[in-house]
C-alpha positions as CSV (number, residue, x, y, z in Angstrom):
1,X,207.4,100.2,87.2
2,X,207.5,98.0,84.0
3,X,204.6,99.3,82.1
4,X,206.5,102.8,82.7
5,X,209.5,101.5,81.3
6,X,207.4,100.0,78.3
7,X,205.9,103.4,77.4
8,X,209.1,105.0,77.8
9,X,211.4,102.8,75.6
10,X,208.9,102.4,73.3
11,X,208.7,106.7,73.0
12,X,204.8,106.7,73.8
13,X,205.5,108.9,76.8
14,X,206.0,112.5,75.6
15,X,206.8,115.0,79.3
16,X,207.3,118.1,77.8
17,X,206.4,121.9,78.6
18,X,203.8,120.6,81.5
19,X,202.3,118.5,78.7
20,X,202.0,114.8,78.8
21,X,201.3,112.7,76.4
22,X,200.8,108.6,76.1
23,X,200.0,107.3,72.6
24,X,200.1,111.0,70.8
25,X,196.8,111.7,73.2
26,X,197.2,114.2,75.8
27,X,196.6,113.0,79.5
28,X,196.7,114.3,82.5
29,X,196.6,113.7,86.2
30,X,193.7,114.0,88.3
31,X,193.0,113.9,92.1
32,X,190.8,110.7,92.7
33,X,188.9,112.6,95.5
34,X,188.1,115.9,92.5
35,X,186.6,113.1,90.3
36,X,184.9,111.7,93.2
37,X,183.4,115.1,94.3
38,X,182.6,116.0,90.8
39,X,180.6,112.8,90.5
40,X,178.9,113.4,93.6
41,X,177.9,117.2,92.7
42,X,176.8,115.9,89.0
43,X,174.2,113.2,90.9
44,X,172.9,115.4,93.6
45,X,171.9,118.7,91.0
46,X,170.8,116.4,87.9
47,X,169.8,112.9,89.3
48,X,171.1,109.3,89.5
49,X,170.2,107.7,86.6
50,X,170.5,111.4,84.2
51,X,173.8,112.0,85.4
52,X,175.0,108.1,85.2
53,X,174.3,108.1,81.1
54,X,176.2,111.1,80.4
55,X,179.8,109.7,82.9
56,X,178.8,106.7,81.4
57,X,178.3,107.8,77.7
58,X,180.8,110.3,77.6
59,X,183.7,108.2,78.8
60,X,182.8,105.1,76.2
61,X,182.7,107.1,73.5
62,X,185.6,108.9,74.4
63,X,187.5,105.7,75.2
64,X,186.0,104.0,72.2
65,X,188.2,106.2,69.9
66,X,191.4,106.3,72.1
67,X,191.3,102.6,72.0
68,X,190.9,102.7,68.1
69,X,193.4,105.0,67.2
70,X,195.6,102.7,69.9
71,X,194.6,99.5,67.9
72,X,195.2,100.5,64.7
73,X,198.5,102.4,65.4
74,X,199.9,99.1,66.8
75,X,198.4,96.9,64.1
76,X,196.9,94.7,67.6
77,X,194.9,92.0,66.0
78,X,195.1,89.8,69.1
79,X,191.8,90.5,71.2
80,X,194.3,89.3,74.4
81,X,196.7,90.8,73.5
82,X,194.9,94.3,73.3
83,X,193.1,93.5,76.4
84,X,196.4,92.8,78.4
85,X,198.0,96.1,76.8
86,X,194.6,98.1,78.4
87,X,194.8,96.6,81.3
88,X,198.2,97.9,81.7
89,X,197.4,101.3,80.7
90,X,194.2,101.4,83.3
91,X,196.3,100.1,86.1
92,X,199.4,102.8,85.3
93,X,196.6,105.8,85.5
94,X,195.6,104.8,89.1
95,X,192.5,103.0,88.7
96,X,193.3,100.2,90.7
97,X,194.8,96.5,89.8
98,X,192.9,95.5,87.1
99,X,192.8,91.8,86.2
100,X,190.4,89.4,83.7
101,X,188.0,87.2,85.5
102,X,186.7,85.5,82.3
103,X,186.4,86.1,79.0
104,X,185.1,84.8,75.5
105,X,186.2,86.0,72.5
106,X,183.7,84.4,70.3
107,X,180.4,85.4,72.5
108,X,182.1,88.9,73.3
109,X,181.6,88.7,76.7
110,X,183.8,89.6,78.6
111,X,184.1,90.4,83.1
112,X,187.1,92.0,84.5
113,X,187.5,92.9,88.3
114,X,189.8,95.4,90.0
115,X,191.0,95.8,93.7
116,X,192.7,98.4,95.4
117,X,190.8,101.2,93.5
118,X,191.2,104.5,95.2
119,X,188.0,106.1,93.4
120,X,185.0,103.7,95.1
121,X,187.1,104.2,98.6
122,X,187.3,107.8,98.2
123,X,183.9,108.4,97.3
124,X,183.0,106.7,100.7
125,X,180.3,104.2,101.2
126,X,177.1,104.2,99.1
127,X,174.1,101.8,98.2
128,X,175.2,101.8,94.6
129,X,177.9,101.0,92.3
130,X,180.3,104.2,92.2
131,X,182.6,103.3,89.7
132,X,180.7,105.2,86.5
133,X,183.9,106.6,85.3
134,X,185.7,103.5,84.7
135,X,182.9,101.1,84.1
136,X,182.4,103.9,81.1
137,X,185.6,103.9,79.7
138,X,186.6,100.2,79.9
139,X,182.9,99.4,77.7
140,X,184.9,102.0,74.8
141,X,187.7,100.2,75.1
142,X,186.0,96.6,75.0
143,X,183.9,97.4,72.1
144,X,186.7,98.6,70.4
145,X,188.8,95.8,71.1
146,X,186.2,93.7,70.3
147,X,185.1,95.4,67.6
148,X,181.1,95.3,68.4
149,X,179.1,97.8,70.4
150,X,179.7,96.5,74.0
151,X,178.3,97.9,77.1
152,X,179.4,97.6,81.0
153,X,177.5,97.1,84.4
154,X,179.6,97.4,87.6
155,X,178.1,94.3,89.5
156,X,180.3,94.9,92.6
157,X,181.9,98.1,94.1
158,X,183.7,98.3,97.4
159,X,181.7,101.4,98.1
160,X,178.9,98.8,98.8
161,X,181.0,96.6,100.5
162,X,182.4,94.5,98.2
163,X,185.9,93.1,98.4
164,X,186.4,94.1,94.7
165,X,185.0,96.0,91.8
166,X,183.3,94.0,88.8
167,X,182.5,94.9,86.1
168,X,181.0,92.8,83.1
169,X,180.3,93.8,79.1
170,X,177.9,91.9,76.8
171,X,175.7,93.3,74.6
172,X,173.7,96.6,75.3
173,X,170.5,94.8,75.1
174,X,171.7,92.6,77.8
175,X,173.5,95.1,80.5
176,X,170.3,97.9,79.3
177,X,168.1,94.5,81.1
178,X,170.7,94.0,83.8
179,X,170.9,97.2,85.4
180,X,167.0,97.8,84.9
181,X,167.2,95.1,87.6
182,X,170.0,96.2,89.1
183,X,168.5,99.5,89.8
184,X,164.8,98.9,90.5
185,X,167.2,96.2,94.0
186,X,168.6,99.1,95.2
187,X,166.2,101.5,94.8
188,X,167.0,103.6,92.1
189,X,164.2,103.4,89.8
């Protein structure tokens, strides 16, 4: 795998004692169908839209500094350039093949698709979008990247069907209207 290569010769993969670490951040592998369950469990005892904000929140935030400290550390001031480089680090932790559908620099808008995730297919079929979890930590890493608050709304999931996840970001003012829509379709509101 080249990306594993990358982190390797570039010593930003540390194995050692049963700790990993990629950037100086510890990481570590999870079953998709735990995260899946855990999801699930969180919905059913707390609610849809309660337990969406705080996968949601908790992973932007989370994300948003991870994505900083990446940034900075590199000296990135390419907003391509960092995308492709978290792309690459999404696609090497399992999420799925994640690839740019269309972005603007200037606008800060930005939608990004990815197939073959194991999460929404796991998770099994559903009448909304599944894919909190990375929707959450992609809007960190976009609002880092491009340096203004961003937020995400999964538009597609192939829990509900879809060929393909989507995701897009623009402002929160924008995706807060979106998924008010969004949700009061499928019945969540």
């Amino acid at each position: 795998m080249e990306l594993f290569d990358t982190f390797k010769f570039a010593k930003e993969l540390e194995v050692k004692n049963g700790e990993i670490k990629i950037m100086k951040t510890p990481v570590c592998f999870a079953l998709t169908h735990i995260l899946a369950a855990i999801q699930k469990e969180l919905i059913d005892s707390i609610g849809f839209e309660k337990a969406y904000f705080h996968l949601y929140d908790t992973n932007k935030s989370g994300s948003k500094i991870y994505n900083e400290s990446f940034i900075k550390k590199h000296g990135f001031t390419d907003k391509r350039k960092v995308l492709d480089w978290q792309i690459n680090i999404v696609t090497l932790g399992g999420w799925g093949k994640f690839e740019v559908m269309y972005i603007d620099t200037k606008e800060n808008k930005l939608k990004i698709k990815f197939e073959d995730s194991p999460f929404p297919k796991l998770y099994g079929k559903s009448k909304y979008p599944v894919c909190i979890l990375p929707t959450g930590f992609t809007a960190g890493g976009a609002s880092a990247n491009f340096k203004k608050n961003l937020d995400g709304l999964e538009t597609k999931c192939v829990a509900m069907g879809d060929p393909f996840c989507e995701i897009i970001f623009d402002s929160p003012k924008k995706i807060n209207h979106m998924r008010e829509e969004q949700w009061k379709k499928l019945g969540l509101k």
